[in-house]
C-alpha positions in Angstrom: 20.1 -3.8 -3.3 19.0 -6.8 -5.1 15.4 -7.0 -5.6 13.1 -9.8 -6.1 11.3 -9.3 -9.6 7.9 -9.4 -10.2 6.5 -10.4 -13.9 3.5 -8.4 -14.5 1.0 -9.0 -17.2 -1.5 -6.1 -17.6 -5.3 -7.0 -18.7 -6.5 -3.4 -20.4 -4.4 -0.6 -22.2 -6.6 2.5 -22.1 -7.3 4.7 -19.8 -6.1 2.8 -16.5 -3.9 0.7 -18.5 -1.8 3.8 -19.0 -2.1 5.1 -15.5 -0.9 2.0 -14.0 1.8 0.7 -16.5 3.1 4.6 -15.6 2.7 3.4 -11.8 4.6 0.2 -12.6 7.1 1.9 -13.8 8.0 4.8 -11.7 7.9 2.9 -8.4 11.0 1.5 -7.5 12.6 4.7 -8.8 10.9 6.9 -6.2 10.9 4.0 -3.5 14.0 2.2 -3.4 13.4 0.5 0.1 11.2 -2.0 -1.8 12.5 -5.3 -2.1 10.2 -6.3 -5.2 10.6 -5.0 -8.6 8.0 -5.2 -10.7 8.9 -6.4 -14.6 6.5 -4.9 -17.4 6.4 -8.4 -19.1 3.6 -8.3 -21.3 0.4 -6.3 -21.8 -3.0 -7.7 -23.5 -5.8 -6.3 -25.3 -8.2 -7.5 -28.2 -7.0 -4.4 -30.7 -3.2 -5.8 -31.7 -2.7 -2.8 -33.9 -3.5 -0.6 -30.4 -2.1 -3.3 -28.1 1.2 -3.0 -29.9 1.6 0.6 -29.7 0.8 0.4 -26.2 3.2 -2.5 -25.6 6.0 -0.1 -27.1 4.5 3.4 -25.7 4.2 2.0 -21.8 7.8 -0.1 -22.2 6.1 -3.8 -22.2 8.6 -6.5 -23.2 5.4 -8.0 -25.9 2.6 -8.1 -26.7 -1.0 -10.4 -26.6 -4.4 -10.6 -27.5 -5.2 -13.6 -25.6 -5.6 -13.0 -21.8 -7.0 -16.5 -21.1 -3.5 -17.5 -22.3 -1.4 -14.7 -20.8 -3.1 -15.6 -17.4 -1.9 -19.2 -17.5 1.5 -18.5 -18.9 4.3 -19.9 -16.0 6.2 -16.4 -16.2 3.6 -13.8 -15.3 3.6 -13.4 -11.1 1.0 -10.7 -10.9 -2.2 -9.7 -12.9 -3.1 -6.4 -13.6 -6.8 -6.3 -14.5 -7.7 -2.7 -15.8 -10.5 -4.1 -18.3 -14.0 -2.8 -18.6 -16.3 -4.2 -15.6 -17.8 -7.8 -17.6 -14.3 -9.0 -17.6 -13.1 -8.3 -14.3 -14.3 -11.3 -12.7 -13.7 -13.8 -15.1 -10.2 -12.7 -15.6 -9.5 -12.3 -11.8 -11.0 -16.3 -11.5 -8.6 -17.3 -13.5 -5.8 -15.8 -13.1 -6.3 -17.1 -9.0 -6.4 -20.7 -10.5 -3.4 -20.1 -11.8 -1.6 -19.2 -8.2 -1.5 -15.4 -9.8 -1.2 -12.3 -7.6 -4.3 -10.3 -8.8 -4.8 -6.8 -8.9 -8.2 -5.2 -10.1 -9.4 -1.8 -10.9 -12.5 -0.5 -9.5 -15.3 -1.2 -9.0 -14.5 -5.0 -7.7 -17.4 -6.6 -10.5 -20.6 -5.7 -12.3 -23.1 -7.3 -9.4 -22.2 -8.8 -6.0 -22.8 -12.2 -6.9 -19.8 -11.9 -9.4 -17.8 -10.0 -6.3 -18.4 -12.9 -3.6 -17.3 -15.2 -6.7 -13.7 -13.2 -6.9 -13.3 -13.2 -3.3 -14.2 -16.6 -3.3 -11.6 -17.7 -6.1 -8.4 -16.0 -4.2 -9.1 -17.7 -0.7 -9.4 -20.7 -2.2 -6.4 -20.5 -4.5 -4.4 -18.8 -1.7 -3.2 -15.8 -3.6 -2.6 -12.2 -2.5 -4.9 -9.5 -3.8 -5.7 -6.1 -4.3 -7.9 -3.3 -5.6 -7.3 0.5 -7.1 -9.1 2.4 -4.7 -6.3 4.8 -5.3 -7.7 8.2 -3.5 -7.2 6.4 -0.7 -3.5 6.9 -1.6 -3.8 10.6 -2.0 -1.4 11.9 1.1 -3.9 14.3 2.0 -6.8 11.6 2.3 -4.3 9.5 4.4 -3.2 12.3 6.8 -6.8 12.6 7.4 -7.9 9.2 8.2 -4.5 9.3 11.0 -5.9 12.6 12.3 -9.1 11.0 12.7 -7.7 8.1 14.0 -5.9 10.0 16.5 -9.5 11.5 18.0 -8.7 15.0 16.7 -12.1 15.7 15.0 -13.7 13.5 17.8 -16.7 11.0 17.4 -17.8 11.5 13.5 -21.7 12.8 12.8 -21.3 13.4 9.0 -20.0 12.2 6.2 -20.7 14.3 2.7 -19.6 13.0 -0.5 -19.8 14.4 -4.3 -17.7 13.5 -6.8 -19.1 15.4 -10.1 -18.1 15.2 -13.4 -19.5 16.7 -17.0 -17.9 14.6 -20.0 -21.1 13.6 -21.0 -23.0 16.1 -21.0 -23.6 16.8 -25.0 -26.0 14.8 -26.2 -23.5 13.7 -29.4 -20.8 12.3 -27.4 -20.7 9.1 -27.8 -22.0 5.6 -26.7 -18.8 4.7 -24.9 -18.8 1.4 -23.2 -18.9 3.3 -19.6 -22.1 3.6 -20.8 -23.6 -0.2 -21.6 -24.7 -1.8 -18.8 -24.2 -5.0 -20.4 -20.4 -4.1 -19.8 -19.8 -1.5 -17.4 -22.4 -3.2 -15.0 -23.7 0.5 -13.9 -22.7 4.5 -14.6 -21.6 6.8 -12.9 -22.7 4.7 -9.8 -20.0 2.2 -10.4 -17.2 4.3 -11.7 -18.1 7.3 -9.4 -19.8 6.6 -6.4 -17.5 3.1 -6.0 -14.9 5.5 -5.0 -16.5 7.7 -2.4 -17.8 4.9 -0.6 -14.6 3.2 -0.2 -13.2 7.2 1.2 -16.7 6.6 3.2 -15.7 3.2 5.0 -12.1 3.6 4.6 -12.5 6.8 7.3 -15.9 6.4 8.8 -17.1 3.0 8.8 -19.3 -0.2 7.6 -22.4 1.5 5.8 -25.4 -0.1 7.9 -28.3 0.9 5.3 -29.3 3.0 1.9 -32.0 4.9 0.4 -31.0 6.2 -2.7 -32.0 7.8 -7.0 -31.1 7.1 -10.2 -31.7 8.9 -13.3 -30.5 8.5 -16.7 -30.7 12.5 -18.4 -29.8 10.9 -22.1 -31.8 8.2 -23.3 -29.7 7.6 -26.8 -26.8 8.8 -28.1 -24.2 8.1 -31.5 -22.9 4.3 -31.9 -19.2 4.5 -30.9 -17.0 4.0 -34.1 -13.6 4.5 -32.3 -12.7 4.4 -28.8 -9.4 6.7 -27.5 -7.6 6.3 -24.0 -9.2 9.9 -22.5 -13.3 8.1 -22.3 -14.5 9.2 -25.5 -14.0 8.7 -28.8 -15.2 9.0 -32.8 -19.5 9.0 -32.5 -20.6 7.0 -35.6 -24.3 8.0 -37.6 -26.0 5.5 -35.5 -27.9 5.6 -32.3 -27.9 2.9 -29.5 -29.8 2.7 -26.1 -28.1 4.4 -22.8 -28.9 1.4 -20.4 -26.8 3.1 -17.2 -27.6 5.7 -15.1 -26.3 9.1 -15.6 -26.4 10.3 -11.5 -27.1 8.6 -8.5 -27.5 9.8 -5.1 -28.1 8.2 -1.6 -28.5 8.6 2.2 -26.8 6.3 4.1 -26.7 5.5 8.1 -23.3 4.1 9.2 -23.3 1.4 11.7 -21.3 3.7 14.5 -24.6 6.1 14.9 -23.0 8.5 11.7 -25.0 9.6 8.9 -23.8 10.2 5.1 -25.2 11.8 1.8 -23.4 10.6 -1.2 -24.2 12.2 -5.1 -22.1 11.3 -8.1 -23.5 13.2 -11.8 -21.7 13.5 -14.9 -24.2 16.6 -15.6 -22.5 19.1 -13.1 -20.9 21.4 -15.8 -17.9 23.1 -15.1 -16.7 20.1 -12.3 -14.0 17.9 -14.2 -13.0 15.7 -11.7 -14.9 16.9 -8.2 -14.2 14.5 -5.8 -15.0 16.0 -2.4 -15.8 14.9 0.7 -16.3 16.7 4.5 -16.5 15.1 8.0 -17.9 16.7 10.6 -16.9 15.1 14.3 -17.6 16.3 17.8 -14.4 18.4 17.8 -13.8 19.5 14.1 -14.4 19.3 10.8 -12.1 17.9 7.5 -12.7 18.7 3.9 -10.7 17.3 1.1 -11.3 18.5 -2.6 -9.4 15.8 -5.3 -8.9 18.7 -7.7 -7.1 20.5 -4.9 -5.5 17.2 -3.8 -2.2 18.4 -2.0 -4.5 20.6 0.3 -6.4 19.1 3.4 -8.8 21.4 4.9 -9.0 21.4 8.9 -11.4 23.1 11.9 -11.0 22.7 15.3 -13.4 23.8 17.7 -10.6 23.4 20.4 -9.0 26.9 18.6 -9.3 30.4 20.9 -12.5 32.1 20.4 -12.1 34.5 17.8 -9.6 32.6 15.9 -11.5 29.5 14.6 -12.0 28.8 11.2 -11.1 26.5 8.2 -7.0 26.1 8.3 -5.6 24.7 4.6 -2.6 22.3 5.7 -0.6 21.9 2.6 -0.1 18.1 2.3 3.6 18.2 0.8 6.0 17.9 3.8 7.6 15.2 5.1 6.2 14.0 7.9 2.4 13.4 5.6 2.5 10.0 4.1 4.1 9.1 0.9 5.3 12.9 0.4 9.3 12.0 1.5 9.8 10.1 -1.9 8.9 12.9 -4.1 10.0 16.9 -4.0 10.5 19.3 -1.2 7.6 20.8 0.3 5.4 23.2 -1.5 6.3 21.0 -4.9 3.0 19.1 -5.5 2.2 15.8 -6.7 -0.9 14.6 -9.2 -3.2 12.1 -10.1 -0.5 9.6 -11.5 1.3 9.5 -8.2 -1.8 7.7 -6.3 -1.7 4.8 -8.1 2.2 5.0 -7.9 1.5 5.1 -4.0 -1.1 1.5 -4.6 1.7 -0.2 -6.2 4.3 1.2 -3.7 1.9 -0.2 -0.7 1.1 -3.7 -2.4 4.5 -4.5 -3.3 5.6 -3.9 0.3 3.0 -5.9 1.7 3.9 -8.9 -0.7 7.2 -8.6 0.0 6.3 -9.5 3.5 3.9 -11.9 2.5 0.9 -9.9 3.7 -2.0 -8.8 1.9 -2.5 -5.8 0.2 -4.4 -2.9 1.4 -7.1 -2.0 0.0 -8.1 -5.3 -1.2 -10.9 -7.6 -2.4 -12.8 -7.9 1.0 -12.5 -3.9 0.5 -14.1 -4.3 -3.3 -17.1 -7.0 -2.0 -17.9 -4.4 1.1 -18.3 -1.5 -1.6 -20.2 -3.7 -4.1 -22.4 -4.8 -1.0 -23.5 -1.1 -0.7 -23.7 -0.6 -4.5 -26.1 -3.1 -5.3 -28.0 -2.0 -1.9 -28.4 1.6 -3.8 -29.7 0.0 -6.9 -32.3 -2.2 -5.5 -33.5 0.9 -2.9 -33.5 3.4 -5.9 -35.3 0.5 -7.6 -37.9 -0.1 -5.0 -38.1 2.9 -3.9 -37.0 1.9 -0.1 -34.5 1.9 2.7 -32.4 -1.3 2.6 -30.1 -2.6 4.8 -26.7 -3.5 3.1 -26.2 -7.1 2.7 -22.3 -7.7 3.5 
């Protein structure tokens, strides 16, 4: 089959660089029903030493260090912007002025004003968009919002979100820019919490209002000499200010009557990467654990007397979403394959000249409650979410 090709330009060759130039790549492989093809035409960053290796280690055709430049360039279809947070919207702006596809990693922007200024640019530029909210993309986090869209856990009370990390915990790592507020627009509340209140709307609903903490443990830490592409990096003799929180929590009331807790640390020792959530309905119960992500957790209060209890569906058959393109069941997939499964989803929409899902509106309704957290942690105060 012929396929339409797809010039991509990525914006960012760390972390999420390297985890979506991988998702570029590996897509039409495992999906060959797609009729675009993406091309890994050039990648940009402001290190051309590091950009250059990346270019050659991730299989770009070149190289640049000038994304106002890349953006414009007639060639490049589709923007990849997998920068720290300051850059997201002003690459995103213009890269719509320039009739680009735009793709951004989470979360959306650094405030909501600079959110309702991205959404802003791609309606009025008419271009198709999309965000990384890529646990949605997990099979076993899509099996569960079909089983509760198909009424099997019944009218949804709770929702109960962690996701708990521990990278930062020594006082000598260093001062990474995840944690400059100047750049990364907030800690762990941004980068963690973005992504369990997508899972939160995504499968429950619109977050009505907030009441919510933050607390920064580490007040200084080392200058960052040298940054790597796994968060850290070399610490230098110098010490700079921590201006982002290091854990935020919240209550939330959804506006369907349900009611959430949400907690994101980078404090919880021994928790790598503990994204975990559990809904409770009228009729049963789901838990899903990202560093047990091909399992799905199930109870049903509709099971004989005597028999009821927590089932573990292994998510690797079939019949659950996205698992058909990979290996037979019982042969699990990782972390790399969910952003795989984002690419997969916004190249079919394209193709049919739809927009992707999750998208921008997804990004501004997640910032809407982010900001909401600050200002209640802030104030000290319930407050209603301002979408």
């Amino acid at each position: 089959m012929a396929r339409r090709k797809l010039n991509v330009a990525l914006i960012g060759y760390q972390f999420m660089g390297k985890a979506h130039s991988n998702a570029y790549r590996q897509v039409c492989r495992f999906f060959p029903e797609l009729e675009i093809e993406p091309v890994l035409k050039v990648i940009c960053g402001r290190n051309e030493e590091r950009v250059r290796a990346a270019a050659e280690k991730y299989g770009f055709e070149e190289y640049a260090t000038d994304w106002r430049e890349v953006v414009a360039r007639p060639d490049i279809d589709l923007v990849d912007v997998s920068t720290p947070g300051n850059l997201h919207a002003p690459i995103s702006i213009e890269a719509a002025k320039h009739g680009k596809i735009v793709l951004c990693e989470k979360p959306l922007a650094n405030s909501l004003a600079e959110a309702r200024e991205m959404v802003q640019a791609v309606e009025q530029n008419g271009v198709k968009h999309g965000i990384f909210f890529n646990y949605r993309k997990a099979p076993a986090v899509s099996f569960a919002k079909k089983l509760i869209e198909d009424g099997v856990i019944g009218k949804i009370y709770h929702f109960r979100g962690t996701y708990l990390q521990d990278w930062i915990v020594d006082p000598n790592f260093p001062l990474v820019w995840r944690l400059r507020k100047e750049i990364a627009g907030s800690g762990v509340h941004g980068d963690l919490n973005a992504h369990i209140i997508d899972l939160a709307h995504w499968l429950v609903g619109e977050i009505a209002e907030v009441c919510g903490m933050m607390h920064t443990f580490i007040k200084q830490r080392p200058v960052l000499r040298e940054a790597d592409d796994r968060l850290g990096g070399q610490a230098g003799t110098e010490m700079g200010e921590v201006t982002v929180d290091d854990a935020a929590a919240f209550l939330a009331r959804f506006k369907n009557g349900a009611i959430g807790t949400f907690e994101a640390t980078r404090f919880a020792l021994g928790r790598k990467n503990y994204n975990r959530f559990e809904i409770n309905g009228s009729k049963g119960s789901i838990v899903f654990n990202l560093e047990r992500m091909n399992e799905l957790e199930l109870y049903l209060e509709t099971d004989p007397q005597g028999m009821r209890g927590f089932r573990t569906i292994m998510v690797t058959e079939g019949v659950h979403p996205y698992v058909s393109a990979w290996w037979p069941p019982g042969h699990i997939i990782g972390y790399e394959h969910t952003f795989v499964h984002v690419v997969r989803d916004a190249l079919e929409a394209i193709s049919k000249d739809q927009l992707p899902s999750p998208n921008f509106y997804d990004g501004l309704k997640c910032q809407a409650v982010l900001e909401a957290v600050e200002i209640s942690a802030r104030e000290r105060r319930w407050v209603e979410v301002p979408y």
